[in-house]
MDAnalysis code that builds the backbone (N, CA, C; Angstrom):
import MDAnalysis as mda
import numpy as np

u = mda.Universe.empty(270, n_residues=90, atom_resindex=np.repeat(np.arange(90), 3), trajectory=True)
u.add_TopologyAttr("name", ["N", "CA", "C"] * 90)
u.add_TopologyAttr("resid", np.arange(1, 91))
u.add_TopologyAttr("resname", ["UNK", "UNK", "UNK", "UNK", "UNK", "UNK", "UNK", "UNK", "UNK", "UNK", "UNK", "UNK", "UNK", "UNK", "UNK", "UNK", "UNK", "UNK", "UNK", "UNK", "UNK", "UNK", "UNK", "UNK", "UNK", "UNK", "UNK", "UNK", "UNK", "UNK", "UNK", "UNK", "UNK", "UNK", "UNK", "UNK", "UNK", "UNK", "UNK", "UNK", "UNK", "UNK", "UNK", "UNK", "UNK", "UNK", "UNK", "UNK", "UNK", "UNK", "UNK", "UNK", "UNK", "UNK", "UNK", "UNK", "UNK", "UNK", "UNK", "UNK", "UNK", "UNK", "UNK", "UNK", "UNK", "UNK", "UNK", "UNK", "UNK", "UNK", "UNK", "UNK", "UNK", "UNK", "UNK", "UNK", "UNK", "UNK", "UNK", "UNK", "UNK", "UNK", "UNK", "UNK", "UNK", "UNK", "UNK", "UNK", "UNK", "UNK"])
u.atoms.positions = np.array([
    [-48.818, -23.977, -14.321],
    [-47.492, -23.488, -14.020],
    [-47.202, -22.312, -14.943],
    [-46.541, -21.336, -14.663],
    [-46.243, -20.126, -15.286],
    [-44.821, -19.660, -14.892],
    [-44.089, -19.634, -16.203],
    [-42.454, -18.717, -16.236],
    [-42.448, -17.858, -16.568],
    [-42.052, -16.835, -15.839],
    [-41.583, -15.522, -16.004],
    [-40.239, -15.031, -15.998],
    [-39.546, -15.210, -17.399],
    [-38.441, -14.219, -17.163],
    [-37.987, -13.006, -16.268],
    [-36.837, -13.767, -15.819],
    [-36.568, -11.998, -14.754],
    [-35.666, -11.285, -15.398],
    [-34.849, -11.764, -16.258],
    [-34.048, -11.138, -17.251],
    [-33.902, -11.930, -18.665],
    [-33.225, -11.143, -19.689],
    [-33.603, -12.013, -20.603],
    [-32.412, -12.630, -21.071],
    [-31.541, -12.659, -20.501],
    [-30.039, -13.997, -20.621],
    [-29.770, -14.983, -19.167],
    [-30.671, -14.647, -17.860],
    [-30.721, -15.525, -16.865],
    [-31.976, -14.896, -16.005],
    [-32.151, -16.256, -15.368],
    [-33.333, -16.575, -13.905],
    [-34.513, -16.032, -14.530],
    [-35.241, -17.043, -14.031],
    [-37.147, -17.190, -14.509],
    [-37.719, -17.591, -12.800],
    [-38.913, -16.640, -12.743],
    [-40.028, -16.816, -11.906],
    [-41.044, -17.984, -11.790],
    [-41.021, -18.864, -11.253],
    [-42.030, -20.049, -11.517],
    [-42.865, -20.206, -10.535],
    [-44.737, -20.325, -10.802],
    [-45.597, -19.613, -9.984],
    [-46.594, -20.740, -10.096],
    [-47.461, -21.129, -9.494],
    [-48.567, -21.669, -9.745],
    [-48.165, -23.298, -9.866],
    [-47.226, -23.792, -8.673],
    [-47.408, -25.498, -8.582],
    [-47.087, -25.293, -7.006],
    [-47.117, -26.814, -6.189],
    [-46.530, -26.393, -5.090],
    [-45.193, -27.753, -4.883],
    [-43.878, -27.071, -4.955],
    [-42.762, -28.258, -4.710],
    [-42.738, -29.409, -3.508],
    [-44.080, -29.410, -2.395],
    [-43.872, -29.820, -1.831],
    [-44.748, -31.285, -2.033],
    [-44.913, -31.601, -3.029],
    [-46.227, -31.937, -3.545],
    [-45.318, -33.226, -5.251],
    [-45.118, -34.497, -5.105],
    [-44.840, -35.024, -6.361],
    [-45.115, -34.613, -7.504],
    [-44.006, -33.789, -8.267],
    [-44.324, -33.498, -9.573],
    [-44.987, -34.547, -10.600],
    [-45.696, -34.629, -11.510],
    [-45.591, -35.473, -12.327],
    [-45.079, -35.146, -13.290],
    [-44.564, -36.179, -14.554],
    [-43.306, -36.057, -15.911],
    [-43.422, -34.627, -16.085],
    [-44.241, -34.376, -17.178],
    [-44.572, -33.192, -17.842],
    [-43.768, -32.012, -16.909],
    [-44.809, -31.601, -16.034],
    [-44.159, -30.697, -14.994],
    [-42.923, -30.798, -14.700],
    [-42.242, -31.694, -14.476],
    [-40.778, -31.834, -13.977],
    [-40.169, -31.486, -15.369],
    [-40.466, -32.008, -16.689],
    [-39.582, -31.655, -17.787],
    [-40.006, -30.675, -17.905],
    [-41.001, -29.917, -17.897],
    [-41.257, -28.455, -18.093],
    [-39.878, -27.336, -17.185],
    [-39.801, -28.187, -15.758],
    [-38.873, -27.329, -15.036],
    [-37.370, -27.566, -15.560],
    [-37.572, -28.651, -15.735],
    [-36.100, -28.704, -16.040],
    [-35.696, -28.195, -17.386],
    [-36.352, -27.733, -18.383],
    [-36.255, -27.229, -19.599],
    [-36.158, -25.538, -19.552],
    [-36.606, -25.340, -18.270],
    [-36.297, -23.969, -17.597],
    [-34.993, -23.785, -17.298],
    [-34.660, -24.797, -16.284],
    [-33.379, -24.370, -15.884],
    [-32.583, -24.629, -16.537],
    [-32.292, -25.154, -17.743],
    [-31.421, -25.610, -18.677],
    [-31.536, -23.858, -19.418],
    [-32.641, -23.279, -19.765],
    [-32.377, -22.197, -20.261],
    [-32.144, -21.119, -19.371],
    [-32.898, -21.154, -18.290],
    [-32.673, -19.736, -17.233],
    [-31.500, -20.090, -16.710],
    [-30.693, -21.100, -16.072],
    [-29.842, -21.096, -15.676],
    [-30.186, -20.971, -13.865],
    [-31.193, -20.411, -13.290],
    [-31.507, -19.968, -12.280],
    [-33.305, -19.901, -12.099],
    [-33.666, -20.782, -11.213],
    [-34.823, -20.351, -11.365],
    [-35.904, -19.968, -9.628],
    [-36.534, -19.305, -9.563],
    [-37.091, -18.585, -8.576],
    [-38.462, -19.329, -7.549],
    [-38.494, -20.362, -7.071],
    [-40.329, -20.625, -6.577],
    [-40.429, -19.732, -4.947],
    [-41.205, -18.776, -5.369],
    [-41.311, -18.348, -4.191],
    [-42.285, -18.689, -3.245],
    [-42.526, -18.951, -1.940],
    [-43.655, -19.279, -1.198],
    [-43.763, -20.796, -1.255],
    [-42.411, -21.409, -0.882],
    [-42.628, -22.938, -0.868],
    [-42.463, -23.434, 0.434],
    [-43.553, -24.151, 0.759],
    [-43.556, -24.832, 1.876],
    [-43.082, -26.607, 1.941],
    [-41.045, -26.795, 1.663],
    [-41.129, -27.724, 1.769],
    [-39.966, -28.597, 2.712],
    [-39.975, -29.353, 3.663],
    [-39.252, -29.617, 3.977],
    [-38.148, -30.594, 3.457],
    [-36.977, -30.901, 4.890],
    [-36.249, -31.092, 3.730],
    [-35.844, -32.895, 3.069],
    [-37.020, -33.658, 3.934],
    [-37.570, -34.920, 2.374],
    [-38.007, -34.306, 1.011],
    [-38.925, -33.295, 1.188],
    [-39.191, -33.354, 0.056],
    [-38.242, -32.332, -0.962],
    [-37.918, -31.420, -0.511],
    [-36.493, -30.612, -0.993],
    [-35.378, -32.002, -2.049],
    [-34.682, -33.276, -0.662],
    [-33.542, -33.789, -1.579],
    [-34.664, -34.813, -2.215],
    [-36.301, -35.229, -2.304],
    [-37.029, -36.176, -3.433],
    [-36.717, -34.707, -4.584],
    [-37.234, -33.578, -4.573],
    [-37.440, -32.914, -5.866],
    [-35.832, -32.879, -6.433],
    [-34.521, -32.518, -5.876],
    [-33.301, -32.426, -6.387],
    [-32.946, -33.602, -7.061],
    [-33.104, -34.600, -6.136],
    [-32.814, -35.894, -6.937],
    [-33.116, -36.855, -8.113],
    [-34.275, -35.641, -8.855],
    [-35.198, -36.150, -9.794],
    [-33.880, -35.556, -10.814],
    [-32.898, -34.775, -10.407],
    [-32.254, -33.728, -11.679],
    [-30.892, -34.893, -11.590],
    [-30.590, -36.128, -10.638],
    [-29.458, -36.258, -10.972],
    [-29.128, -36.898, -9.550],
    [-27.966, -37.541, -9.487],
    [-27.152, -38.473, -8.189],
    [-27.467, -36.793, -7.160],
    [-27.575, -36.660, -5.821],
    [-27.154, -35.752, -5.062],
    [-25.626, -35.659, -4.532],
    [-24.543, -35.010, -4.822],
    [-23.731, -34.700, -4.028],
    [-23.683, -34.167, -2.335],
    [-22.922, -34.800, -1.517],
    [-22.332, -34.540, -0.300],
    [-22.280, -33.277, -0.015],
    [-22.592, -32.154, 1.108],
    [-22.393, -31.628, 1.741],
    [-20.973, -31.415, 2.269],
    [-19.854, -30.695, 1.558],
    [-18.506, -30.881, 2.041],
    [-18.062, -30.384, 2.996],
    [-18.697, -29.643, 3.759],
    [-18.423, -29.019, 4.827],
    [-18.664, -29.510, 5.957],
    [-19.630, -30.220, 6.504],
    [-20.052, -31.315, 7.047],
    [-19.174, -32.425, 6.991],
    [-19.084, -33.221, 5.335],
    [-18.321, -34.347, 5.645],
    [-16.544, -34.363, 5.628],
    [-16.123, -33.026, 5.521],
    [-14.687, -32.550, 5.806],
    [-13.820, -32.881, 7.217],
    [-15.106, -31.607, 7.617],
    [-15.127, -31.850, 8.907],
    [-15.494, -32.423, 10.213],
    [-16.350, -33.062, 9.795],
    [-17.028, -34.002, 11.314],
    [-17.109, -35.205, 10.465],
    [-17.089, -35.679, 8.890],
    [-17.321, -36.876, 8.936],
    [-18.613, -37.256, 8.613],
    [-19.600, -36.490, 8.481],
    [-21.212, -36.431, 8.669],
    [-21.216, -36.740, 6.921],
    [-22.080, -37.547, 6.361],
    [-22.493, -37.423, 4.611],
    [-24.176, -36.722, 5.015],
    [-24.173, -35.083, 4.881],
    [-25.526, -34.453, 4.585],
    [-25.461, -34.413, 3.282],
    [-26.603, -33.907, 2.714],
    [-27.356, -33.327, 1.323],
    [-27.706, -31.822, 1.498],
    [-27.872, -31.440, 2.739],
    [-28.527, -30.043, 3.141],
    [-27.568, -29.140, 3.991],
    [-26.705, -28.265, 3.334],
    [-26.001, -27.829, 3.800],
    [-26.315, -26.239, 4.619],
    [-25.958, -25.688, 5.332],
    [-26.552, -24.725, 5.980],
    [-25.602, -23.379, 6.005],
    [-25.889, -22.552, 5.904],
    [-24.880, -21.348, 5.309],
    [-25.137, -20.377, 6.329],
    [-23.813, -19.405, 7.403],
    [-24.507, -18.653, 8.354],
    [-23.485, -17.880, 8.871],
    [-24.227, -17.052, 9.891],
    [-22.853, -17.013, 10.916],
    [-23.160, -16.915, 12.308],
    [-23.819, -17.676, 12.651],
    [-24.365, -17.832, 14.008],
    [-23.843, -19.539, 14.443],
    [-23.187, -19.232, 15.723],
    [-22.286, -19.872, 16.342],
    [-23.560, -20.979, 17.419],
    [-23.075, -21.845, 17.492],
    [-24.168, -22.823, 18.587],
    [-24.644, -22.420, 19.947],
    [-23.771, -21.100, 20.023],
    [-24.522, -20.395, 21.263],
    [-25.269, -19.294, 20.722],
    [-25.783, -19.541, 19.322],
    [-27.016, -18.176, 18.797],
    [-26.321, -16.684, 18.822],
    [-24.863, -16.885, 18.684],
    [-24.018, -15.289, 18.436],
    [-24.189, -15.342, 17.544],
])
């Protein structure tokens, strides 16, 4: 695994694991000792869906609700979706 600062008061580059894939300890405290300092951190080229997306989040902590979802329809997601394309693909 390799961090690369992208600036030097926030967000680091992290290269060479794949998230879709069970971290073991080390690795996971390695990341999380990142984001405690970067504040923001970058994996680019991840192939993961989204089991394994809320297994890796949930290693950092309880997951919070999706409020937009459960506001409005009632739904409890984890994966919230951000857009502006309407259900007829406008």
């Amino acid at each position: 695994m390799n961090i690369e600062p992208l600036h030097a008061e926030f967000g680091a580059r992290i290269s060479g694991i794949d998230l879709s894939r069970e971290l073991d300890l080390s690795i996971f405290e390695q990341i999380d000792l990142a984001l405690n300092r970067y504040s923001f951190l970058l994996f680019e080229n991840q192939r993961m869906n989204d089991q394994a997306h809320l297994d890796l989040t949930g290693r950092f902590g309880e997951l919070e609700e999706e409020h937009v979802a459960y506001y409005s329809r009632g739904e409890i997601t984890y994966i919230g979706t951000v857009g502006n394309i309407d259900e007829n693909g406008n």
